[in-house]
Chimera marker file (.cmm) of the C-alpha trace (Angstrom):
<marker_set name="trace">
<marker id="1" x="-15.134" y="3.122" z="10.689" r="1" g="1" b="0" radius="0.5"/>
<marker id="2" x="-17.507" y="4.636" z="8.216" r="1" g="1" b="0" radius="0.5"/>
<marker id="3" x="-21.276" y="6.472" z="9.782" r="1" g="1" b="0" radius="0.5"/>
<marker id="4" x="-23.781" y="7.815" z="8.328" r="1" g="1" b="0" radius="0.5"/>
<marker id="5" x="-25.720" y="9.697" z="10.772" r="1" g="1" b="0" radius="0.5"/>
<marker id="6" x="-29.216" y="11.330" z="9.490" r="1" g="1" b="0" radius="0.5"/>
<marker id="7" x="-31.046" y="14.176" z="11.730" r="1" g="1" b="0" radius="0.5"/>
<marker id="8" x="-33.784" y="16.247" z="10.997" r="1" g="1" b="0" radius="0.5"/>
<marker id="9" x="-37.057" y="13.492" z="10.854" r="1" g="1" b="0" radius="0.5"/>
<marker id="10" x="-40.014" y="14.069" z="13.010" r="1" g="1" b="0" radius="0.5"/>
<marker id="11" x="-43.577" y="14.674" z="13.039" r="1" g="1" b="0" radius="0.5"/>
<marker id="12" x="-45.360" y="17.386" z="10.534" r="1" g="1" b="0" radius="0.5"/>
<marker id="13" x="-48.691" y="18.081" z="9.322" r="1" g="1" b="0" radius="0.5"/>
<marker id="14" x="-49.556" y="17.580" z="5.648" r="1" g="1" b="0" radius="0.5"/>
<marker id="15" x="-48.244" y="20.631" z="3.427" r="1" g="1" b="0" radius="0.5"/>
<marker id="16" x="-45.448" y="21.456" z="5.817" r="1" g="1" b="0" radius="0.5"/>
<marker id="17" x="-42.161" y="20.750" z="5.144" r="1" g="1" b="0" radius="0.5"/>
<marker id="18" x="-38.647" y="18.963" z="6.977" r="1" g="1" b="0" radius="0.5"/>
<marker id="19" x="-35.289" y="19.294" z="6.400" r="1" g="1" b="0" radius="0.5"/>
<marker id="20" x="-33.139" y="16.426" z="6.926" r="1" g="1" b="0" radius="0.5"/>
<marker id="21" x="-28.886" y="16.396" z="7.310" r="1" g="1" b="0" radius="0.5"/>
<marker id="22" x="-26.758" y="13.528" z="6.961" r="1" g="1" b="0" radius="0.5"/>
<marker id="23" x="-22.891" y="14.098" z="7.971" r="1" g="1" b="0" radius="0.5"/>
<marker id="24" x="-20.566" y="11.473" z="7.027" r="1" g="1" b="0" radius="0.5"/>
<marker id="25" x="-17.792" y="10.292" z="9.682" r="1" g="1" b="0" radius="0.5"/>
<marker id="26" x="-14.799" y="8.380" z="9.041" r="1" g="1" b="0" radius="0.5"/>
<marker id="27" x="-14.386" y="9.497" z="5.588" r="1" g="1" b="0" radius="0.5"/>
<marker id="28" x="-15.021" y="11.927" z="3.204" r="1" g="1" b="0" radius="0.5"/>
<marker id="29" x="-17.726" y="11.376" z="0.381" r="1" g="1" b="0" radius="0.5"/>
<marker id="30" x="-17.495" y="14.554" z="-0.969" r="1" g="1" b="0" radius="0.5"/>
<marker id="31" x="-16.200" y="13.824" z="-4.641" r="1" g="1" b="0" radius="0.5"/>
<marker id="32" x="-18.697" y="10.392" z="-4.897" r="1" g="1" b="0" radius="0.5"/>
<marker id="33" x="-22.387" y="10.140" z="-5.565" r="1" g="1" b="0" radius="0.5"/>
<marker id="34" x="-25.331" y="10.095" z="-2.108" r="1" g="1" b="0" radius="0.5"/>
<marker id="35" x="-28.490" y="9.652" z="-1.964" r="1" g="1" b="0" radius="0.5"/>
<marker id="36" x="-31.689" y="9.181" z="-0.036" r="1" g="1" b="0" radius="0.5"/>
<marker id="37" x="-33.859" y="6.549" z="0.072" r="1" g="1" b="0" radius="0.5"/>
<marker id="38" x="-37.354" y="5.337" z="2.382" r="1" g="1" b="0" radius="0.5"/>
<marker id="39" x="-38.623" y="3.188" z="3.988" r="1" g="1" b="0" radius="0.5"/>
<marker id="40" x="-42.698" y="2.645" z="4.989" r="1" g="1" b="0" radius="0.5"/>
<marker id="41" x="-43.783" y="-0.035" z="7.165" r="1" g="1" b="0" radius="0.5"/>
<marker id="42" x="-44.744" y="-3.394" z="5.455" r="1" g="1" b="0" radius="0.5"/>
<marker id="43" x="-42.955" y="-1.652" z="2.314" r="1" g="1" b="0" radius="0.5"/>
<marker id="44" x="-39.656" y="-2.367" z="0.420" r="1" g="1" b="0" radius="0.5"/>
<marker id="45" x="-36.811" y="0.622" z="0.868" r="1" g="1" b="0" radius="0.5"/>
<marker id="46" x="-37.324" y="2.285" z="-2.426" r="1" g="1" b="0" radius="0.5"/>
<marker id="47" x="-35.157" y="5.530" z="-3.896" r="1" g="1" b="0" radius="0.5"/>
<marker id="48" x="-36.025" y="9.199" z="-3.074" r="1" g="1" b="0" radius="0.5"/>
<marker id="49" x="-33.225" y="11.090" z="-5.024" r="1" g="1" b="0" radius="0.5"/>
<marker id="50" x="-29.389" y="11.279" z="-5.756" r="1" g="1" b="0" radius="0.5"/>
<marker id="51" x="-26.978" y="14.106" z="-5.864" r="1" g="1" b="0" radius="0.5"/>
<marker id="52" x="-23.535" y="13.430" z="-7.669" r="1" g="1" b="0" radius="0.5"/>
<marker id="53" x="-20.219" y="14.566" z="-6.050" r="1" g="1" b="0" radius="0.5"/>
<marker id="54" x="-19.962" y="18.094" z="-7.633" r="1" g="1" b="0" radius="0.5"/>
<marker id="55" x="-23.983" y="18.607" z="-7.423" r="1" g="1" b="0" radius="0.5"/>
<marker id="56" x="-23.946" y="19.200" z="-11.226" r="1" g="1" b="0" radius="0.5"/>
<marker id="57" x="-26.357" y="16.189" z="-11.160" r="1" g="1" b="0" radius="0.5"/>
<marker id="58" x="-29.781" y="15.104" z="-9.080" r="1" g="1" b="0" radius="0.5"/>
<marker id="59" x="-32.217" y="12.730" z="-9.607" r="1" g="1" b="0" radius="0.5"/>
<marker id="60" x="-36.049" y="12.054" z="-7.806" r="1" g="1" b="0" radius="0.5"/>
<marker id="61" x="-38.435" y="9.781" z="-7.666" r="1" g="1" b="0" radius="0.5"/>
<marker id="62" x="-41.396" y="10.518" z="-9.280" r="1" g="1" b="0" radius="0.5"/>
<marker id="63" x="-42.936" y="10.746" z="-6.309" r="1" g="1" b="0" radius="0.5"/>
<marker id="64" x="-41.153" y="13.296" z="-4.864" r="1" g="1" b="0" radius="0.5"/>
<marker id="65" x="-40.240" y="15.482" z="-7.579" r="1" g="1" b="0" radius="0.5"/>
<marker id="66" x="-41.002" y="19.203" z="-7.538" r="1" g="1" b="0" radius="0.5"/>
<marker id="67" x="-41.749" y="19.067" z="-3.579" r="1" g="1" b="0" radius="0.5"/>
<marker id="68" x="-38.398" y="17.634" z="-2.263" r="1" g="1" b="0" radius="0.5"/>
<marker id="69" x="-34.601" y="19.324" z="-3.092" r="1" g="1" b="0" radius="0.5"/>
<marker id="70" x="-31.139" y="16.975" z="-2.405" r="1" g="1" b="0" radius="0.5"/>
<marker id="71" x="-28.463" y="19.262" z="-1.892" r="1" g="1" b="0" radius="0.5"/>
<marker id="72" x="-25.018" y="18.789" z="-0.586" r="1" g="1" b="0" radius="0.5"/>
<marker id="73" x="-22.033" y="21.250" z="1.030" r="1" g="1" b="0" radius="0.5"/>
<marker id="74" x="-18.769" y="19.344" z="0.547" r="1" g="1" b="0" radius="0.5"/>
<marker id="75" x="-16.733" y="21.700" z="2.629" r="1" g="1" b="0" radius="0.5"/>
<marker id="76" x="-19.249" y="20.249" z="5.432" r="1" g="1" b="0" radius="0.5"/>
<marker id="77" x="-19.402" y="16.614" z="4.319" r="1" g="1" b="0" radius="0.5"/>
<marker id="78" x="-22.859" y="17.084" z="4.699" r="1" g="1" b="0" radius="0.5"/>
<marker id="79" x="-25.835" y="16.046" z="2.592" r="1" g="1" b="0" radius="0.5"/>
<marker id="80" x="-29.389" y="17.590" z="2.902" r="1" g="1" b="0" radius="0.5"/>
<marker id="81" x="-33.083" y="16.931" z="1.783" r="1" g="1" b="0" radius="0.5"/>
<marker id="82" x="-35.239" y="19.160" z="1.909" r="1" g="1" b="0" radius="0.5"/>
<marker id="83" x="-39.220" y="18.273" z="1.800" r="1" g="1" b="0" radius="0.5"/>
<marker id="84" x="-41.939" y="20.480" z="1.067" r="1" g="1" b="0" radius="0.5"/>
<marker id="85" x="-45.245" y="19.659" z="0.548" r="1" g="1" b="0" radius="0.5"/>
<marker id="86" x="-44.936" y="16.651" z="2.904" r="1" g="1" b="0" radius="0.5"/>
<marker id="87" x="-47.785" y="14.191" z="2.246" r="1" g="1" b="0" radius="0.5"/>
<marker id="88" x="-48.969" y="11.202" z="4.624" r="1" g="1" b="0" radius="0.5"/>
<marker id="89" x="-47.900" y="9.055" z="2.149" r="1" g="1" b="0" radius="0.5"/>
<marker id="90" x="-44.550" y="9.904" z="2.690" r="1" g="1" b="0" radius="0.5"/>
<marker id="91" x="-44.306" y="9.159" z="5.953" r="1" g="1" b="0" radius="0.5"/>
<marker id="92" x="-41.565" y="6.624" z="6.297" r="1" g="1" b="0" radius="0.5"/>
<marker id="93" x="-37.805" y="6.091" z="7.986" r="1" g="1" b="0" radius="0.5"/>
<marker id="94" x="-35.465" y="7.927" z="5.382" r="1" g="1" b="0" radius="0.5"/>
<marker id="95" x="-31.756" y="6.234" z="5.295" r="1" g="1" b="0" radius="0.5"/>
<marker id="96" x="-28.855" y="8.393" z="3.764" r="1" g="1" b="0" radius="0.5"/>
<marker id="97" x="-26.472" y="6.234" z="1.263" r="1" g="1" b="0" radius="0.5"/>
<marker id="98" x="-23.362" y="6.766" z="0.034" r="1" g="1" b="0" radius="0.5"/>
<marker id="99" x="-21.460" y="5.240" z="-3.104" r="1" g="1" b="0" radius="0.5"/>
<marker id="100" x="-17.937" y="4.647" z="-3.222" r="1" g="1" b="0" radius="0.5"/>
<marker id="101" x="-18.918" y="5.224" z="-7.157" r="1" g="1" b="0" radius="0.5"/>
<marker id="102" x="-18.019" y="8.434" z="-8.557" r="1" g="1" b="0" radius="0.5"/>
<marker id="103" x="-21.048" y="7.865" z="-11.522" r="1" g="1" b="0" radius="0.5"/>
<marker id="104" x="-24.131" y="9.666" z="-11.184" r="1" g="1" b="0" radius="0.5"/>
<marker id="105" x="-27.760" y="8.807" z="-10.976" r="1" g="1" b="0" radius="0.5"/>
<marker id="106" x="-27.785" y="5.811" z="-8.559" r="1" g="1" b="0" radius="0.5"/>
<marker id="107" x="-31.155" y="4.408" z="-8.108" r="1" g="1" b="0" radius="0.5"/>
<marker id="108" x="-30.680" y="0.788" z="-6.735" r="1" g="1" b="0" radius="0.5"/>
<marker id="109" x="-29.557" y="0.126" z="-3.119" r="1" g="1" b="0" radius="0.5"/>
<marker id="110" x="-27.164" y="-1.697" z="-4.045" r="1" g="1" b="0" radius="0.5"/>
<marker id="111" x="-24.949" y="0.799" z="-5.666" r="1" g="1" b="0" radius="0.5"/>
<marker id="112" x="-24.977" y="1.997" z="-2.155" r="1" g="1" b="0" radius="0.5"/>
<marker id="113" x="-21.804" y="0.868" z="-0.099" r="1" g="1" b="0" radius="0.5"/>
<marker id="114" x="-22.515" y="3.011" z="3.511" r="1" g="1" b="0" radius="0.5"/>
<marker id="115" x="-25.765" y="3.487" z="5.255" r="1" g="1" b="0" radius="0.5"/>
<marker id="116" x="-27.221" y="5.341" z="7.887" r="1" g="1" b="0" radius="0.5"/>
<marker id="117" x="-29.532" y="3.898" z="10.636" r="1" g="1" b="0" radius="0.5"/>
<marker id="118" x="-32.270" y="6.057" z="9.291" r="1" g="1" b="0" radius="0.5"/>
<marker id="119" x="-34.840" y="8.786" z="10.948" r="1" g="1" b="0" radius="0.5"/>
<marker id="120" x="-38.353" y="8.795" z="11.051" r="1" g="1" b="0" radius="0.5"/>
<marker id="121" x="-40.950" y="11.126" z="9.279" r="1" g="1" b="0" radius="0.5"/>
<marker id="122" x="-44.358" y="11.299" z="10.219" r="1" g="1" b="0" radius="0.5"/>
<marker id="123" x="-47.061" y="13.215" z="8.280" r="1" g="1" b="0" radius="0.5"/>
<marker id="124" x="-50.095" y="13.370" z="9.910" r="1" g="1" b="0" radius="0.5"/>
<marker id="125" x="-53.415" y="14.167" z="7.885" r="1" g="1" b="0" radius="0.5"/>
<link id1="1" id2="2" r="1" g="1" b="0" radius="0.2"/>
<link id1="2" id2="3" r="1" g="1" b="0" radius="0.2"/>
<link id1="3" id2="4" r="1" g="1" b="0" radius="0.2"/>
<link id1="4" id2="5" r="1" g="1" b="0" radius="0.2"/>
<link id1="5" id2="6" r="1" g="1" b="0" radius="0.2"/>
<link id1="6" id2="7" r="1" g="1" b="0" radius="0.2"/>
<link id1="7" id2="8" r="1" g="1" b="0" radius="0.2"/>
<link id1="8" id2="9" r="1" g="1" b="0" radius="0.2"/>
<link id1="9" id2="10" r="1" g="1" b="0" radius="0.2"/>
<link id1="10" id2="11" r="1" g="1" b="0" radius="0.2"/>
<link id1="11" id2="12" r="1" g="1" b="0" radius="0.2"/>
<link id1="12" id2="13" r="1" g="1" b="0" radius="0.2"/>
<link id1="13" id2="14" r="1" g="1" b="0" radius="0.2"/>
<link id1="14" id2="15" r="1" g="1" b="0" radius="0.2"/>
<link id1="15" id2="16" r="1" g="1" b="0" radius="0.2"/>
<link id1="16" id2="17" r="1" g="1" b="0" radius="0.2"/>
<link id1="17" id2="18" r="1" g="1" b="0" radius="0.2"/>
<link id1="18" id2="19" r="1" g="1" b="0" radius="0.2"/>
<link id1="19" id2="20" r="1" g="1" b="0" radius="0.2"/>
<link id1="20" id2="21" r="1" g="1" b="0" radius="0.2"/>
<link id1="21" id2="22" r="1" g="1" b="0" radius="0.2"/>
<link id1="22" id2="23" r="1" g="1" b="0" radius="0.2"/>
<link id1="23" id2="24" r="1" g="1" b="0" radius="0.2"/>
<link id1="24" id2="25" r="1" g="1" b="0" radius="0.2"/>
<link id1="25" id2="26" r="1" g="1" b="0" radius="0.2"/>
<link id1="26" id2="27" r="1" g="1" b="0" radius="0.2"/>
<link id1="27" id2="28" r="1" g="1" b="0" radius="0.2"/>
<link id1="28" id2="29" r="1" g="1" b="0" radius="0.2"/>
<link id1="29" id2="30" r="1" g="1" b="0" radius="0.2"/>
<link id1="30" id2="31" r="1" g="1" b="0" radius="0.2"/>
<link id1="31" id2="32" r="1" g="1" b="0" radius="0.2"/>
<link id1="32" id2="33" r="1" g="1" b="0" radius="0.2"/>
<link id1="33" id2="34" r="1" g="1" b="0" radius="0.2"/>
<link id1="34" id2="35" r="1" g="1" b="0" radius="0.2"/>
<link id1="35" id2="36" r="1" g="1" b="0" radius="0.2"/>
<link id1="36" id2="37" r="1" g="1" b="0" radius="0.2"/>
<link id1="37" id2="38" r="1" g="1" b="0" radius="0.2"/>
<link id1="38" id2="39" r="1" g="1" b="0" radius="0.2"/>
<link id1="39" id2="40" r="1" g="1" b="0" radius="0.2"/>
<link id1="40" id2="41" r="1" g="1" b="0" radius="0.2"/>
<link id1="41" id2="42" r="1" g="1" b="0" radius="0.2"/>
<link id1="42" id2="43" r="1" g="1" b="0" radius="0.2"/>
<link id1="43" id2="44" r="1" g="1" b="0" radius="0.2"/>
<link id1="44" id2="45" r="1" g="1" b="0" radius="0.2"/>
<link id1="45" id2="46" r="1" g="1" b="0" radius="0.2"/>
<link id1="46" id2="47" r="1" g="1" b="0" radius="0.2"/>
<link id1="47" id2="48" r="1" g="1" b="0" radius="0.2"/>
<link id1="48" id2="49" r="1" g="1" b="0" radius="0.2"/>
<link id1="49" id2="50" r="1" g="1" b="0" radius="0.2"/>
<link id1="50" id2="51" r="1" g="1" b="0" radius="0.2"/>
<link id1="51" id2="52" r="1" g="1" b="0" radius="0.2"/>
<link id1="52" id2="53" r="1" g="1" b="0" radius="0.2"/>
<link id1="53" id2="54" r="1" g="1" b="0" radius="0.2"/>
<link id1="54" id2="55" r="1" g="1" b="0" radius="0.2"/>
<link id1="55" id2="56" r="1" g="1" b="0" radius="0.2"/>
<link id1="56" id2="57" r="1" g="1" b="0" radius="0.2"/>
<link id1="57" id2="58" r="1" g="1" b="0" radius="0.2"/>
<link id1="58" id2="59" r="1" g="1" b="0" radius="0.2"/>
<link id1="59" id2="60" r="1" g="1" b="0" radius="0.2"/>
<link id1="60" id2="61" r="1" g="1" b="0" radius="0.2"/>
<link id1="61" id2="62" r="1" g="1" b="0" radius="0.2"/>
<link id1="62" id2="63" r="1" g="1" b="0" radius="0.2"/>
<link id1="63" id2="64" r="1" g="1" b="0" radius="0.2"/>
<link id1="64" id2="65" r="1" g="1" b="0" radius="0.2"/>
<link id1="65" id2="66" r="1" g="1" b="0" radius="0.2"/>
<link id1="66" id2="67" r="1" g="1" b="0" radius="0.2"/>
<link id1="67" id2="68" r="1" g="1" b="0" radius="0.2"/>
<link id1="68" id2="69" r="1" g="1" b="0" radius="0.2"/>
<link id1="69" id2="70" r="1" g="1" b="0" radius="0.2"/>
<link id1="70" id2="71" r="1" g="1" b="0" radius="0.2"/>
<link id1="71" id2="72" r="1" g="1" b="0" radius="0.2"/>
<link id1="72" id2="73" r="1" g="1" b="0" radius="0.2"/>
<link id1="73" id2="74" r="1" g="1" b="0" radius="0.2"/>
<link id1="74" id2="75" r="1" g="1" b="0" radius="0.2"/>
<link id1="75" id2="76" r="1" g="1" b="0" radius="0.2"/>
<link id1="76" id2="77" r="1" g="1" b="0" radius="0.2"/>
<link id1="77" id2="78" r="1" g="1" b="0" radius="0.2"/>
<link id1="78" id2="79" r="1" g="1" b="0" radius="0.2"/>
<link id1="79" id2="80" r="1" g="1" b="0" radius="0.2"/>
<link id1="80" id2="81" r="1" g="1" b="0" radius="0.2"/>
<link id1="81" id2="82" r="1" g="1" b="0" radius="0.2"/>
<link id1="82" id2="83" r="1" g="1" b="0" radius="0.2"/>
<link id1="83" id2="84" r="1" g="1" b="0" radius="0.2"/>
<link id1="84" id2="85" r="1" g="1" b="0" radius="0.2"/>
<link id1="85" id2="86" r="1" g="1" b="0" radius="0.2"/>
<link id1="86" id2="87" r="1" g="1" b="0" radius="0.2"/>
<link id1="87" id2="88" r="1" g="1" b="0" radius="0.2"/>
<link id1="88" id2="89" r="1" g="1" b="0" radius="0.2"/>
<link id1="89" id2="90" r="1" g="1" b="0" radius="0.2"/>
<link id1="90" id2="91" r="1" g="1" b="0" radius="0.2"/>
<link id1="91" id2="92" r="1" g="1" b="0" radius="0.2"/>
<link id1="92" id2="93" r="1" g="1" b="0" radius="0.2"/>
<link id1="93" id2="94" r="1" g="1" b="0" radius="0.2"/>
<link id1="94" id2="95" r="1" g="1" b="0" radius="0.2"/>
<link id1="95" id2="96" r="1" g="1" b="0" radius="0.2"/>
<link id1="96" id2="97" r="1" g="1" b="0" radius="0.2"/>
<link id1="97" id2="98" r="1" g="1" b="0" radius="0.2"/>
<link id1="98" id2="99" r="1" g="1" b="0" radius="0.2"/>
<link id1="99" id2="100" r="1" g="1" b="0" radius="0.2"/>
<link id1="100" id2="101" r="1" g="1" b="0" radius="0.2"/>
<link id1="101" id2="102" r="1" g="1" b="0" radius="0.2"/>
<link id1="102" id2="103" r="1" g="1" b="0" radius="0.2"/>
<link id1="103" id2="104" r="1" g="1" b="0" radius="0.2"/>
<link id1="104" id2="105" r="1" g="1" b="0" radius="0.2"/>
<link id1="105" id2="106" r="1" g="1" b="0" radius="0.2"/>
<link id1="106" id2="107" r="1" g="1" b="0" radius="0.2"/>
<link id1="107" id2="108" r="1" g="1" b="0" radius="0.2"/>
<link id1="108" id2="109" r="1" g="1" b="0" radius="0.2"/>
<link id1="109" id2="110" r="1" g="1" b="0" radius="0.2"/>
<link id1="110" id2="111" r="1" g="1" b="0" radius="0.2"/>
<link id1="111" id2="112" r="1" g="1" b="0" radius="0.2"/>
<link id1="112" id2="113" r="1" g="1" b="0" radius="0.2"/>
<link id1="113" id2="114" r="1" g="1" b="0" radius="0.2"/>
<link id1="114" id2="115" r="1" g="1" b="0" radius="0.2"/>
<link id1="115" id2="116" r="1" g="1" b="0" radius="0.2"/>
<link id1="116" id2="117" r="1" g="1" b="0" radius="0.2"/>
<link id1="117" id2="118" r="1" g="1" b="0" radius="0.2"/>
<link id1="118" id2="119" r="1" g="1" b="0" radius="0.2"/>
<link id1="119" id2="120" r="1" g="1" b="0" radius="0.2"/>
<link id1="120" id2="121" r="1" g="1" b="0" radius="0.2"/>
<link id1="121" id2="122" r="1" g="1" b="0" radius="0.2"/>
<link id1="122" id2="123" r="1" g="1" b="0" radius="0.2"/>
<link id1="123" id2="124" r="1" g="1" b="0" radius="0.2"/>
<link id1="124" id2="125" r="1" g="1" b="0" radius="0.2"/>
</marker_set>
């Protein structure tokens, strides 16, 4: 059976910065496309970024870009975000996907086969 199983969420002041982990279990997703994506209360999940299997290719929201970094360490099976500059706005669960896909630059959810349950981020102001 395929987890997903994120770490790393909590509470943080605005400016400061989290770094969240997801680790695979089951299988290994280290030659297919992950990503990140959030989720605010009362809000539809929407994308954060994507890595592709061999990290020659990552992708951000608008939103995000130039304050958070995907990264991944195949030999781990892990994948990692790292947010800096956090802002209340994105407070919100984060969920780790993963793509059976080997294609790069997966935006929609539903290019996503395996989920995790998610972990909260709080940024207070």
């Amino acid at each position: 059976q395929v987890q997903l199983v994120e770490s790393g969420g909590g509470l943080v002041q605005a400016g400061g910065s989290l770094r969240l982990s997801c680790a695979p279990s089951g299988r290994t997703f280290s030659g297919t496309t992950m990503g990140w994506f959030r989720q605010a209360p009362g809000k539809a999940r929407e994308f954060v970024a994507t890595i592709s299997g061999s990290s020659s290719s990552a992708l951000y929201a608008d939103s995000v870009k130039g304050r958070f970094t995907i990264s991944r360490d195949n030999a781990k099976n892990t994948v990692y975000l790292q947010m800096n500059s956090l802002k209340p706005e994105d407070t919100a669960v984060y969920y780790c996907a993963a793509s059976a896909r080997s294609q790069a630059r997966l935006v929609l959810t539903g290019a996503y086969d395996y989920w995790g349950q998610g972990t909260q981020v709080t940024v207070s102001s």
